[in-house]
Steps between C-alpha positions, in 0.01 A plus 500: 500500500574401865392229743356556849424220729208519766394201752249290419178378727651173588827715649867403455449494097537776296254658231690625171345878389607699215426830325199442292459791211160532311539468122146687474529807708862451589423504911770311678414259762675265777357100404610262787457148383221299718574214674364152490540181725687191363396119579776552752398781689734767386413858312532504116566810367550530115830657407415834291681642218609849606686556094145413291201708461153402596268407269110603540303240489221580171321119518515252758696170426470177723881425454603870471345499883713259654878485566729233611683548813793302662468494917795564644521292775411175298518591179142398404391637176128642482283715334395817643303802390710760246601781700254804417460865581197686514575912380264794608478561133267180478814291284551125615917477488631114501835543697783293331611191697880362446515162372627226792717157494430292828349189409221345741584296820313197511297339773163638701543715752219573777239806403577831656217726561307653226628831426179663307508784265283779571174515206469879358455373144326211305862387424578466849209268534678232263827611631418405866310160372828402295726522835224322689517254309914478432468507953293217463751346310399483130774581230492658161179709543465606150165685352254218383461381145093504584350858593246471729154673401625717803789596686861423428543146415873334707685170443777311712574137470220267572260833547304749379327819647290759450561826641168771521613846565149666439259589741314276411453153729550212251184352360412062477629505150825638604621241721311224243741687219801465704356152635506394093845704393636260811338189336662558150841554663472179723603730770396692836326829522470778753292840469622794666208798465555875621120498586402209611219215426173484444325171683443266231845582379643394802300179556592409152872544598456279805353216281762518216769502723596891415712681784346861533741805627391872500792752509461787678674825496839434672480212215480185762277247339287376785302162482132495427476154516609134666702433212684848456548452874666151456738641183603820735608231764694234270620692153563342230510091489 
């Protein structure tokens, strides 16, 4: 199959698209890769591969959701969502991703702006909490050994999350669940809810120390509280 290349959002970099055919009703599509920010500002595209055939996607997998990606203006090597398609004929089709070399450069770099991903799905939600998060500065956001009695349950080093992408505002026990998971760990904890917080849920959060986000639909986790507000402003320590 051919390549086609289309600018990105950031400008200057280039998205990577190739023909897409449907293995279930055989429609052919044109998939341009998404792009994602690096630590260092620049656009990382994953680089497709135009000769293999998409796969649909029949169950959901935490690693079979996440690719690794070299930038290629520093070489940093991060994990970003698996390219995925979306047919009219209702199949899910996981785009094949060529394998990369660069190793990572090391050193911080200053944060760039978050670049959010738009929330159409439940997936999205976790999606758009996992780059939050990697913006922030955590590394190797995995799925967490502990689910949560609700929500998607995250891990990085030195933290763990909960992500809530019902429509339902997270309860007291929620954040005391996530408070305790934290506890266990002997590590942080943040709670990032589509639907916000009831009151005691949120007082409880202030007094255990819990930062609160709720994501909304362009998938910018805004800060509900003094302490969400302090770990938008400083990252990762």
């Amino acid at each position: 199959m051919g390549r086609l290349n289309r600018r990105d959002a950031w400008g200057g970099a280039m998205s990577e698209s190739v023909p897409v055919r449907c293995p279930a009703c055989r429609r052919e599509h044109v998939y341009t890769a998404p792009a994602y920010p690096c630590a260092c500002g620049a656009p990382v595209t994953p680089s497709l591969d135009g000769t293999a055939a998409p796969t649909p996607v029949a169950h959901r997998a935490w690693d079979e959701d996440w690719v690794t990606v070299s930038c290629g203006s520093c070489g940093r090597r991060d994990q970003w969502p698996q390219p995925e398609l979306g047919c009219p004929c209702g199949a899910v089709l996981r785009v094949p991703v060529a394998g990369t070399d660069s190793a990572p450069a090391p050193g911080p770099e200053p944060r760039p702006p978050f670049q959010p991903v738009t929330i159409r799905t439940a997936r999205d939600v976790v999606t758009a909490a996992a780059l939050y998060l990697r913006w922030l500065g955590y590394r190797d956001i995995r799925r967490a050994d502990q689910r949560p009695p609700s929500g998607i349950g995250l891990a990085a080093r030195g933290l763990v999350a909960q992500v809530d992408p019902t429509v339902r505002p997270a309860s007291l026990r929620d954040v005391e669940c996530l408070w305790l998971t934290a506890m266990t760990e002997d590590s942080g904890c943040v709670y990032f809810s589509l639907a916000g917080y009831a009151d005691d849920a949120r007082d409880r959060a202030d007094a255990l120390g819990i930062p609160l986000f709720v994501l909304d639909l362009t998938g910018t986790p805004q800060p509900v509280n003094e302490l969400a507000d302090d770990l938008n402003a400083s990252g990762a320590v």
